[in-house]
N, C-alpha and C positions, 0 to 999 in steps of 0.2 A: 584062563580065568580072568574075568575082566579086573581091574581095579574097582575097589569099594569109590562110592559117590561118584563115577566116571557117568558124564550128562555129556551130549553133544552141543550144551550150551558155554561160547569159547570166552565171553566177559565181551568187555568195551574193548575198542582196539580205536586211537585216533584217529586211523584210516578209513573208519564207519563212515565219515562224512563223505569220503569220495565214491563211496559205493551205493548212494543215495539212488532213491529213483528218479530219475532225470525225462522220465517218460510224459510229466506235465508240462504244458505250456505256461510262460507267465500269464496269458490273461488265464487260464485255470487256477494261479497260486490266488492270482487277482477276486476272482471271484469267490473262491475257497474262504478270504481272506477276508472282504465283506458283507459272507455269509455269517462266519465266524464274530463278527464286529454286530451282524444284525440280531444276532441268538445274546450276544452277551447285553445288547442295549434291553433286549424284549424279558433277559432275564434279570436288570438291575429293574427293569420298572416295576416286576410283578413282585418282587421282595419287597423296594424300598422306593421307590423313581414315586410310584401312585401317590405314596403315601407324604415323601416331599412336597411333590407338586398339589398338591389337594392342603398342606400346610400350609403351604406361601398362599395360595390362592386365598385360603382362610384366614390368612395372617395382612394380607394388599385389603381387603374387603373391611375389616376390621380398621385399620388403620385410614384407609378412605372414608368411614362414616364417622371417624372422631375428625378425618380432619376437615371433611366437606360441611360443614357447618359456616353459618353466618359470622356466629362472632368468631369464630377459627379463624376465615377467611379475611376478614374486616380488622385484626389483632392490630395492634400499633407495630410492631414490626414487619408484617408484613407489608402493611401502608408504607414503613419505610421502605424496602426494598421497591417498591412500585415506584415511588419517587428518586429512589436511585435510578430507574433502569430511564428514568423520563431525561432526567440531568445527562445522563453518559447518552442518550439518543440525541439529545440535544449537542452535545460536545462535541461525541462523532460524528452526525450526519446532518442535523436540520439546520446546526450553524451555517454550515457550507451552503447549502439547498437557500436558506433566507437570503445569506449575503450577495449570492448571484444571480436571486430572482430581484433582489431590490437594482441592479442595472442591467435588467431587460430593453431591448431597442427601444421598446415603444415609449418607457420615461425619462425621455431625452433625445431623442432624435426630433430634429424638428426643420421636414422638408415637406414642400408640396403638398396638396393630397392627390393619392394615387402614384408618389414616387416608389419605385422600388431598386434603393439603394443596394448596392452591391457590402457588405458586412464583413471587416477585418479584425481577429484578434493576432496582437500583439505580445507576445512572452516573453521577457529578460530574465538571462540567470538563474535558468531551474539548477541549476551546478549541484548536480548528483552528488551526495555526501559519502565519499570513499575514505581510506585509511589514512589519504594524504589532507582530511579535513582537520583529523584533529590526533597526528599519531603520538601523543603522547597519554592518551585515553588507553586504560586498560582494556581486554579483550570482549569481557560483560557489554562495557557501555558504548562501545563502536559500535558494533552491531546493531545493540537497540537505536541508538541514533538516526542508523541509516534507514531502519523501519522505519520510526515515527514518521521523518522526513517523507521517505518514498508515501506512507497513505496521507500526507496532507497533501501532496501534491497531486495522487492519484483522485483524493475524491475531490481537489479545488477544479484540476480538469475535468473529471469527468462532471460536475456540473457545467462546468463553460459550454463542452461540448452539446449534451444531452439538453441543457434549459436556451444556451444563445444559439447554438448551432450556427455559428461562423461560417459563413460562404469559405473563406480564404484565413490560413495561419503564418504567422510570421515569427521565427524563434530570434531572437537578437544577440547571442551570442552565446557565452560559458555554460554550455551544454553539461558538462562535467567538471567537478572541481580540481582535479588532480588529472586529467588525460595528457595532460603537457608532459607528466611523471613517469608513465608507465613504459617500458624500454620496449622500442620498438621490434622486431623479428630480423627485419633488414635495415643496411645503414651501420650508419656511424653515430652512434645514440652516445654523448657525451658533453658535457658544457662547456660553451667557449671560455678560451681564456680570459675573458675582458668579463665572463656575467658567473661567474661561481654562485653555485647554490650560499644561504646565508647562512650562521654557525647554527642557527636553531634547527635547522634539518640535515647537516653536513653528517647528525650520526646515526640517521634515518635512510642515506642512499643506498649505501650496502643491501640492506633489507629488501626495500623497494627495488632495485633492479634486480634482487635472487628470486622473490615472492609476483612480484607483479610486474609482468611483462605484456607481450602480445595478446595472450590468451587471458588474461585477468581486460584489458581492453577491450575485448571482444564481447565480454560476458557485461561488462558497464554498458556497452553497443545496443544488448538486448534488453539490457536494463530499460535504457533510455525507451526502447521502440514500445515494451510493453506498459513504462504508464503514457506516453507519450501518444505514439503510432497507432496502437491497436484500438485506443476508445475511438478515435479517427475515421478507422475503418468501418468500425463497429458502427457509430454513426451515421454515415454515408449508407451503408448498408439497409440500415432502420428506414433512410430517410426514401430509399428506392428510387424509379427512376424520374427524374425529375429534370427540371432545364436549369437545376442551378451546378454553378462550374465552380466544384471547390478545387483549395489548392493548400499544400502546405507544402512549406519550405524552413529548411535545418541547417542552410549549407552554410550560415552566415557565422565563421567562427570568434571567440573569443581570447583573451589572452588565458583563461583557463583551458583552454583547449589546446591550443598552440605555443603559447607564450607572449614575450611582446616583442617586436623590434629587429635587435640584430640577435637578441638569446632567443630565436627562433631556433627549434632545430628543425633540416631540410625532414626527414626521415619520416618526425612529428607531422607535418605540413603533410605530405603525403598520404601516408595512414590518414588522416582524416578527410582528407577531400575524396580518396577512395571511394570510403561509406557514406560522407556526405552530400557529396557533390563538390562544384566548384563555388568556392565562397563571392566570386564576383558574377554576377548575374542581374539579366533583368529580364522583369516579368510586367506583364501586363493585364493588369487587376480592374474593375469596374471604372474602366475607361480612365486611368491614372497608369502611370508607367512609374513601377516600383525598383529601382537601382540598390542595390546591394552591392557593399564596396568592404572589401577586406582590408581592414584600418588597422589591425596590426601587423600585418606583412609589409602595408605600404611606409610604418614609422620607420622601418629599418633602412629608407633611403636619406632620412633627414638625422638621422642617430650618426653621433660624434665615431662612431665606431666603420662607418659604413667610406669612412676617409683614409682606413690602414687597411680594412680589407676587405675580400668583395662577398657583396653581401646581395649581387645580383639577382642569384637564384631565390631571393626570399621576396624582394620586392618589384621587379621587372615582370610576372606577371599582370600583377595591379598597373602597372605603368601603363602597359599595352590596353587595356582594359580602358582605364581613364580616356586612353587617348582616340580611341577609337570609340567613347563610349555615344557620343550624341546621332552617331552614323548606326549605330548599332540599336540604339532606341528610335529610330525613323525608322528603318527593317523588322525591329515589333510590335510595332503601332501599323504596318501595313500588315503585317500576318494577320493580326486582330481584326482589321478591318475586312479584310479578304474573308476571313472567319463571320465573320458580322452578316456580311452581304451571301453567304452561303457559297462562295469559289471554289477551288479545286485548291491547297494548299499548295504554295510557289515551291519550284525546284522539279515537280515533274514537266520534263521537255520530248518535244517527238522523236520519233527514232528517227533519224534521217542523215545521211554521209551529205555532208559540204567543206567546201572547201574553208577553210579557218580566216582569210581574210575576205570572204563572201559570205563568211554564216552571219546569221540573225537569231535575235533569242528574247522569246518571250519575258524577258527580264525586267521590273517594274524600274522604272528611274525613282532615284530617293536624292533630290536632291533640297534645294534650300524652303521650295515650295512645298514640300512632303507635310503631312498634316504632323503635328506634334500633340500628346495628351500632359497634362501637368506630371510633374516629376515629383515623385516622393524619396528620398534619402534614407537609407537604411544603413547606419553602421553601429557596430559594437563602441568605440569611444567614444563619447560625445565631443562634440566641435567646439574649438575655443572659445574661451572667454574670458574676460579680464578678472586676475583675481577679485574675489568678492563680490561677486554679482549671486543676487537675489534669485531663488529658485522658484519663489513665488508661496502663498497660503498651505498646500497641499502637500509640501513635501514635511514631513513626517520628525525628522530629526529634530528639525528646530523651527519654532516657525518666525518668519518676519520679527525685525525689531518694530517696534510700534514707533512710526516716525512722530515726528514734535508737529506740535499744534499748529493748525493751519498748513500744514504740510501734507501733500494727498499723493505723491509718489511715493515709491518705495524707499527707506534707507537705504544707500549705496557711497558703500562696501557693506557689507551686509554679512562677514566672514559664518557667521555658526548656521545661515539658512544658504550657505552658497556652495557648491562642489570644491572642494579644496583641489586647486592647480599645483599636483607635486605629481612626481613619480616613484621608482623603487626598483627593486625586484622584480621582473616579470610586470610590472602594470607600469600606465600615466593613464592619471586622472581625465586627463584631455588632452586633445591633436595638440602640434604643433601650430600658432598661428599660418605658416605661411601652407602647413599641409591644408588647415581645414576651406583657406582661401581656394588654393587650385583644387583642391577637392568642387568644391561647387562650383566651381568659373567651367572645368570641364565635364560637369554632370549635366547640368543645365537644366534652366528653367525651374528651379526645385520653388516650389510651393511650401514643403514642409520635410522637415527631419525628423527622425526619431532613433533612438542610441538605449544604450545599456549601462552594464557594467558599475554603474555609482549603487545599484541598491534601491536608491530611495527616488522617488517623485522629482523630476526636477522640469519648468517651464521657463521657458527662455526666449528671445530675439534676440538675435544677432546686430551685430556692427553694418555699416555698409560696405563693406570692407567682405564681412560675408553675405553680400545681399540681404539685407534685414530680413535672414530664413528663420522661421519661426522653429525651435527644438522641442519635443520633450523627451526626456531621460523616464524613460520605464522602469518601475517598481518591481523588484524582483518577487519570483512567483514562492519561493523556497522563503520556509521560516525560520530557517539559520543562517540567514544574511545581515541581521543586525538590525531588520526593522520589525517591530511588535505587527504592524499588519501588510503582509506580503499582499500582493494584487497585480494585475496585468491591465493593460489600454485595450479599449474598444474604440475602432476605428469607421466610420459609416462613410461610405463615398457614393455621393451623387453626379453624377456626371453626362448626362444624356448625350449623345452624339450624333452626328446626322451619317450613316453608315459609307454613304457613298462618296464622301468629299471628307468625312472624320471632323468638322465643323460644330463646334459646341455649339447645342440648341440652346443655354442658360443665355441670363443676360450676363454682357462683359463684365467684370467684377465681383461676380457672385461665387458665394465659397463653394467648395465641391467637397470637402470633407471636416467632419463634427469628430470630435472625441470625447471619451467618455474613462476616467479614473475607475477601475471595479477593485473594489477593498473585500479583501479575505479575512474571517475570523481567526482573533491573535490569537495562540496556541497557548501563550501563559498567560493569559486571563484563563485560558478554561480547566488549563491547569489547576490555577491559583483556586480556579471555584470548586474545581472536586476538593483541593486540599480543604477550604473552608466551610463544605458541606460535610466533608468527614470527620472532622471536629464536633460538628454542630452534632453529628448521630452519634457521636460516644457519647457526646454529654447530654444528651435528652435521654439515650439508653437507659445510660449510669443513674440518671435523676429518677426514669422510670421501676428502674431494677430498688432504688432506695423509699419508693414510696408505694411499691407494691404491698409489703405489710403493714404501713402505717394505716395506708386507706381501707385496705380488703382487697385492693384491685387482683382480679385473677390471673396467676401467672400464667404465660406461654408456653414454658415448658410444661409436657403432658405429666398427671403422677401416675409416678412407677406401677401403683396399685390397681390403677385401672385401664395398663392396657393392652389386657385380655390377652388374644392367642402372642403377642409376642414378649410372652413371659417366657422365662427359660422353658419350663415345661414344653413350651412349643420351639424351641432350637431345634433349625436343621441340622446342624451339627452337634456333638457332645457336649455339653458344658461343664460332667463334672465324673472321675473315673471312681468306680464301685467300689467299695473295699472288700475285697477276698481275706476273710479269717481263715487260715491254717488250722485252726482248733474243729472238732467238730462238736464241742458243748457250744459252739457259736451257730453252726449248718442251719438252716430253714429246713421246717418241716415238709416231707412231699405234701404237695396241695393237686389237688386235679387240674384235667387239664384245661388251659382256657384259664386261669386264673392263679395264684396265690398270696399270701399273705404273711406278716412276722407283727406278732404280738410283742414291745416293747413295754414294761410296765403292766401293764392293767391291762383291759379288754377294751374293747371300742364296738360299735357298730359296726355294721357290715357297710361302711360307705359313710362312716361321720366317724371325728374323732374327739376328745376331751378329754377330763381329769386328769388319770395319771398316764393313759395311756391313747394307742390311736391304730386302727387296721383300716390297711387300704386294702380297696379290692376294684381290679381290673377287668372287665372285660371285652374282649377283641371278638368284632362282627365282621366276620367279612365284608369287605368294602370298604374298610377305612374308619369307623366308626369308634375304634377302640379307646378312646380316650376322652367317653361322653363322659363315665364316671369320673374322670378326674378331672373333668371340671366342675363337676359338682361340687365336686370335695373341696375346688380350689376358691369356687364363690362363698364356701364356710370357713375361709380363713387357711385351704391346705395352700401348698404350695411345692410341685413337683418339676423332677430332671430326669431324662430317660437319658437311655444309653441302648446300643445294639452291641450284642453278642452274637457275633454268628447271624442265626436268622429268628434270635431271640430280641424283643427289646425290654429293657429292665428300669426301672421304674421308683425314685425314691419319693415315699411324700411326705411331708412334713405337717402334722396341724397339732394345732391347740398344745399340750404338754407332752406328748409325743411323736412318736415315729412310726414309719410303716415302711415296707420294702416289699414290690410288686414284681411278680414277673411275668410275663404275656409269652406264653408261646405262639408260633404262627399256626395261625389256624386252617390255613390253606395244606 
């Protein structure tokens, strides 16, 4: 006899799951899954999805024709906001756009007609603003810093680039603020005994070599290329293919790069010439030969330091360089030339076996008759000068003292407009006299200088002593250098040359290159103007908001009362939860279907309410229509909240001295 209730059904066993059917593939669960996802979408919209979206659309429409109107449009606040957006277009962009179309070549250059100058910018001390600018700044405002900085730089280039479109670029030096900091991967990364870090950073090393090493270097690297490098490209690119020969060059470093002197570290020096190239170089630019000379590797052979120990590896390859350099700018003035007359580029030779004291070789002589083009001087510190010399009108800091009457030279000593001759930590103001002498005596023939490093505008002549070579000191491009308006040099070089013998077509004494000051918009004036714009709109607001009801002036904000569908009654979501009486002396009466109603007080219409009491009545039409009645009710003063139950929606409305309570069944 079987047992009572005895079923062959055994309950859940936790092992049910491994007994699964395993006979579907994943794309079947896949597709199972949104099938399943397609039925539940097509069954939220046919309950409730229509009747949202058919809300909002009725709720954007409504709200679009209160606010598309004239005087909507025309309000005094939103006048202001138009005028804000004009101010900040201004601040971030057309400043930039104005300031670098006001030194465009053509108003200021002034050669020939029909010359077509060969076109050089000049850039000092973009010094990328790193952790080592200012690490005693908390976390928030380094960061922001390093932004602000990076887009003024980004969009002062990318003007230069896109409105002057420079033939040829030249960086002068302190590429990065802090690269001299960051611990190298290989080497012996540590400070000579003679140049210790100063107390103000000494509790800042720790940090910086655990945090910022190689790879934080690397990532300043790409820093530098993407606002730097890339608009470059980008330009070139734009410009297609054409006969003009750009050129940019990076390799010329700074004491922010490397350091100064003998507190060179080797390891430092190397990481950087890696990625930059070699800092001593020359190039040969619209028939001018451009010498780039690494001035702080070379101070470390005239440093008090460089007499206890050897300090060769820092400064010996500048040496070689110097000394070789006037043979080495004759050998690129022929390449140029050979280039010029359309030759075969020198150092291809025929294949052919001869005997070594019989061979011959197409080899040009470069001797004392070799053609020479003017020499331009390229170094990050600027070349001596006696303290107190005059920087001239343009440099920024301080200008000129106003010399005494009848006096038409400049005051000299001239201390608060002149580059102050000291040094420090890691910097000198300026060479050594006797460095910046053989500096030139073995450059030769320099025309003109140009230098870094000071920040500000500096114009100068030299002593005879340095061949009365004319300087100037480049305005750095970064607006956290100390001067209200950063700016770069435009350089114009005319130079025509006869291809075949390299023989200047100009007449003898005639100049071959113009320069041109380009001034950048200061960052705190535009500052200072949002601040004092935003002033001005609180207190026009405020003044507005207080004589709104003196005058009648109509307010801004829309009233509550009139606006329409997004009134709670039309909330896509609940606004407010029913209250369920437990009693049933409280229950609503059954009402048919399609509609019902709760008499509070007194009676009402069927669709209007008053006295003492109010009935609402709903009806739902298929298609969405259910809620004509209650806006009738609600342009009489009702005022309703729905709610869903299920696939009920229930309906409270409020008019005149009473209540009403609706419920819609679905009628689908």
């Amino acid at each position: 006899m079987a047992r009572p209730y005895n079923t062959p059904y055994k309950g859940y066993s936790p092992s049910y799951r491994d007994h699964r059917d395993h006979s579907t593939s994943p794309l079947d669960d896949l597709r199972a899954l949104v099938a399943e996802s397609l039925r539940s979408l097509l069954r939220f919209w046919r309950e409730r999805g229509r009747h949202m979206t058919y809300a909002a659309i009725v709720s954007l429409g409504h709200r679009l024709r209160q606010n598309l109107t004239y005087n909507r449009l025309l309000s005094f606040p939103h006048l202001l906001v138009a005028v804000w957006v004009v101010v900040m277009l201004w601040g971030e962009r057309w400043a930039f756009h104005s300031k670098v179309e006001d030194c465009h070549w053509s108003n200021w250059e002034n050669w020939p007609p029909g010359a077509e100058p060969h076109r050089v910018a000049l850039v000092a001390d973009p010094q990328l603003i790193d952790p080592h600018s200012y690490p005693g700044r908390p976390w928030p405002i380094n960061p922001l810093t390093m932004q602000i900085t990076d887009n003024y730089l980004r969009r002062s280039y990318n003007q230069l680039q896109w409105q002057l479109s420079p033939d040829s670029i030249f960086f002068l030096g302190d590429l990065f603020d802090g690269g001299r900091e960051w611990k190298t991967q290989r080497g012996v990364f540590k400070d000579p005994e003679w140049g210790p870090h100063p107390k103000s950073e000494q509790k800042y090393l720790k940090k910086w070599h655990k945090t910022y090493g190689e790879f934080y270097w690397l990532k300043e690297y790409a820093r530098f290329g993407d606002i730097f490098l890339r608009p470059w490209v980008e330009a070139g690119t734009a410009i297609g293919a054409t006969s003009k020969r750009r050129k940019i060059v990076t390799s010329l470093p700074g004491n922010h790069d490397l350091g100064f002197g003998s507190e060179i570290k080797i390891p430092v020096k190397e990481r950087f010439e890696t990625y930059f190239g070699e800092g001593n170089r020359i190039d040969v630019v619209g028939n001018h030969t451009f010498v780039s000379v690494d001035t702080v590797s070379m101070s470390a052979a005239s440093s008090v330091e460089a007499k206890d120990h050897d300090l060769r590896p820092i400064y010996k390859p500048v040496e070689h360089f110097l000394n070789a350099a006037k043979v080495e700018k004759q050998k690129a003035v022929e390449r140029e030339l050979r280039f010029l007359r359309g030759e075969v580029p020198e150092g291809q030779f025929k294949h052919r076996i001869q005997e070594l004291n019989k061979a011959t070789f197409d080899k040009p002589s470069f001797g004392d008759g070799a053609p020479e083009l003017p020499t331009i001087l390229l170094t990050h510190v600027p070349l001596y000068r006696p303290p107190g010399t005059p920087c001239g009108p343009l440099r920024e800091r301080w200008p000129p003292t106003k010399p005494p009457e009848g006096q038409t030279d400049p005051v000299v000593p001239d201390d608060r407009n002149a580059i102050s001759v000291s040094r420090g930590y890691q910097y000198q103001n300026v060479l050594e006299p006797n460095d910046s002498a053989q500096l030139i005596q073995k450059v030769g023939n320099v025309v003109h200088a140009f230098s870094g490093d000071d920040h500000d505008y500096c114009a100068v002549t030299h002593s005879d002593a340095q061949a009365n070579v004319p300087e100037i000191t480049v305005k750095s491009i970064n607006m956290a250098m100390g001067v209200a308006k950063p700016g770069f040099l435009l350089v114009s070089l005319y130079n025509p040359i006869d291809p075949a013998t390299g023989k200047p077509l100009l007449a003898t004494g005639k100049p071959t290159l113009q320069t041109h000051l380009c001034l950048l918009p200061s960052q705190l004036a535009t500052y200072l103007r949002y601040a004092t714009f935003a002033v001005i709109s609180v207190a026009v607001l405020a003044v507005r908001a207080f004589l709104v009801p003196l005058l009648g002036l109509k307010p801004f904000a829309l009233d509550p009362a009139n606006v329409g569908p997004l009134t709670p009654s039309r909330s896509l979501l609940p606004v407010f939860k029913a209250k369920i009486e437990d009693y049933d002396e409280y229950a609503l009466p059954p009402q048919p279907r399609g509609f019902s109603a709760s008499h509070n007080g007194g009676g009402g219409g069927g669709g209007g309410g008053g006295g003492n009491g109010a009935t609402a009545r709903v009806v739902q039409v298929p298609g969405g229509a259910w809620a004509w009645e209650a806006q009738e009710l609600w342009e009489w003063g009702w005022e309703w909240e729905w709610e869903w139950v299920g696939s009920r929606k229930v309906g409270l409305g409020r008019g005149g001295q009473g209540e009403g309570a609706a419920e819609d069944r679905d009628c689908e």
